[in-house]
matplotlib code that plots the C-alpha trace (Angstrom):
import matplotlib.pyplot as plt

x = [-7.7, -4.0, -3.1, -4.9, -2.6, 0.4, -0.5, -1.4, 2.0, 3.3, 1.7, 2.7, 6.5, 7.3, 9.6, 13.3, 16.0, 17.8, 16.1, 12.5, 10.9, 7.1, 7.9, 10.2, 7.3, 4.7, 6.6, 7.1, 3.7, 2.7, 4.8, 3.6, 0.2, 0.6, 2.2, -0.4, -3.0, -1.4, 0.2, -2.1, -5.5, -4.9, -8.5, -9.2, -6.8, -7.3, -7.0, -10.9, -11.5, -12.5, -10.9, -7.3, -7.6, -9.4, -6.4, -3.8, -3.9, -6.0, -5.3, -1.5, -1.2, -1.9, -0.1, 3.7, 5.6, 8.4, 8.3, 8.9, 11.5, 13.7, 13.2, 14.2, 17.1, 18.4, 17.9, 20.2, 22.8, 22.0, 22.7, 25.9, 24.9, 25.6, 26.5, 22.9, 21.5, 23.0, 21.8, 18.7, 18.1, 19.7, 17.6, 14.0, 15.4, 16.0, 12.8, 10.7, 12.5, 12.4, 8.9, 8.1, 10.4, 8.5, 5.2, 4.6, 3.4, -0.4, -0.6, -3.0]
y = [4.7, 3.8, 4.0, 7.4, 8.4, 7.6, 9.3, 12.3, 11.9, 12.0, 15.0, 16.8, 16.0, 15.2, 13.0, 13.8, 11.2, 12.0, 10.6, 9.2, 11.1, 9.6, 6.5, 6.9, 8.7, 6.2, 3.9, 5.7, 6.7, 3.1, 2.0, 4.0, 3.3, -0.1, -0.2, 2.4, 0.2, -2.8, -1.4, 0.8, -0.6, -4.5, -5.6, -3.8, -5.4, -9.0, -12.1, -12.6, -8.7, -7.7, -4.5, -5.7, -6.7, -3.5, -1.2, -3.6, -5.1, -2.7, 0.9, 0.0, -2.4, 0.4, 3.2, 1.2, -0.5, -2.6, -3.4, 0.1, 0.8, -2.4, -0.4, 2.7, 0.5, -1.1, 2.1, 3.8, 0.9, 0.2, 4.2, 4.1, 5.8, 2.4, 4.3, 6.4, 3.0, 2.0, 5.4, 4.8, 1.0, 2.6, 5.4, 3.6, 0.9, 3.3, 5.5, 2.1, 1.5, 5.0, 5.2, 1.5, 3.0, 6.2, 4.1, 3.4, 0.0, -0.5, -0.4, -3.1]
z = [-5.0, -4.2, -8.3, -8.3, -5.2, -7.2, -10.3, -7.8, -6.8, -10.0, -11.5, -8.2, -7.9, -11.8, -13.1, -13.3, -14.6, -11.1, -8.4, -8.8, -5.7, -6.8, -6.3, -3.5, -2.2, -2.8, -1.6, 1.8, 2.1, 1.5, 3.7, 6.2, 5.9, 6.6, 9.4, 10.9, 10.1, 11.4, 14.7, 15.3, 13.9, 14.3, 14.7, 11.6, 10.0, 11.4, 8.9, 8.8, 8.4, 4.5, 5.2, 5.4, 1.8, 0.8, 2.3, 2.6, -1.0, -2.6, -1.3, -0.5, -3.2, -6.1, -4.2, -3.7, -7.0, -6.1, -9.8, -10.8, -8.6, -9.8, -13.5, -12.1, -10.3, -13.3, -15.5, -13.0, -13.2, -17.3, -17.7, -15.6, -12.3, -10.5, -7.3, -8.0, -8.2, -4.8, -3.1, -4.1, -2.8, 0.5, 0.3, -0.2, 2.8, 4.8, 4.8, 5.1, 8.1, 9.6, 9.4, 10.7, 13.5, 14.0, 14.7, 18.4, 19.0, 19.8, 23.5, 25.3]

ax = plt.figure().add_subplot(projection="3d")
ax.plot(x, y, z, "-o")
ax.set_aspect("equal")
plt.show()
């Protein structure tokens, strides 16, 4: 389901030799999801809970791709849009860490 997410994403943003906004996206979005279901669904997502590797691994797993975005990092650099490159790394860091932010903690 994840995989079919990204593809979705795909299809709906493009591709652009620019800025890679799928997988920024997906990556984003995945992010996102798991720290909703961690912070805000932590029994669901408990060690012994089948679920966690269902959407975790599986749902997560097939929307993000670190591997992807080191090509799309290296392609940047290899094609001479170093600073691109950098602005990108920044870029994906940054709106992992924004959203983790955004999440309130589960209160007990």
């Amino acid at each position: 389901m994840g995989t079919a997410l990204r593809v979705a994403l795909v299809e709906l943003l493009g591709t652009s030799s620019n800025w890679h906004w799928a997988t920024f996206a997906a990556n984003t979005i995945g992010t996102a999801t798991l720290i909703v279901l961690y912070m805000r669904a932590p029994a669901l997502m408990a060690p012994h809970r089948r679920w966690r590797a269902a959407l975790g691994a599986g749902l997560c797993g097939g929307l993000t791709t670190f591997s992807l975005f080191q090509i799309e990092l290296v392609t940047f650099a290899k094609d001479g849009h170093l600073l691109r490159a950098i602005g990108y790394a920044a870029a994906s860091v940054a709106a992992g860490l924004l959203v983790t932010l955004a999440v309130p903690a589960r209160r007990t």
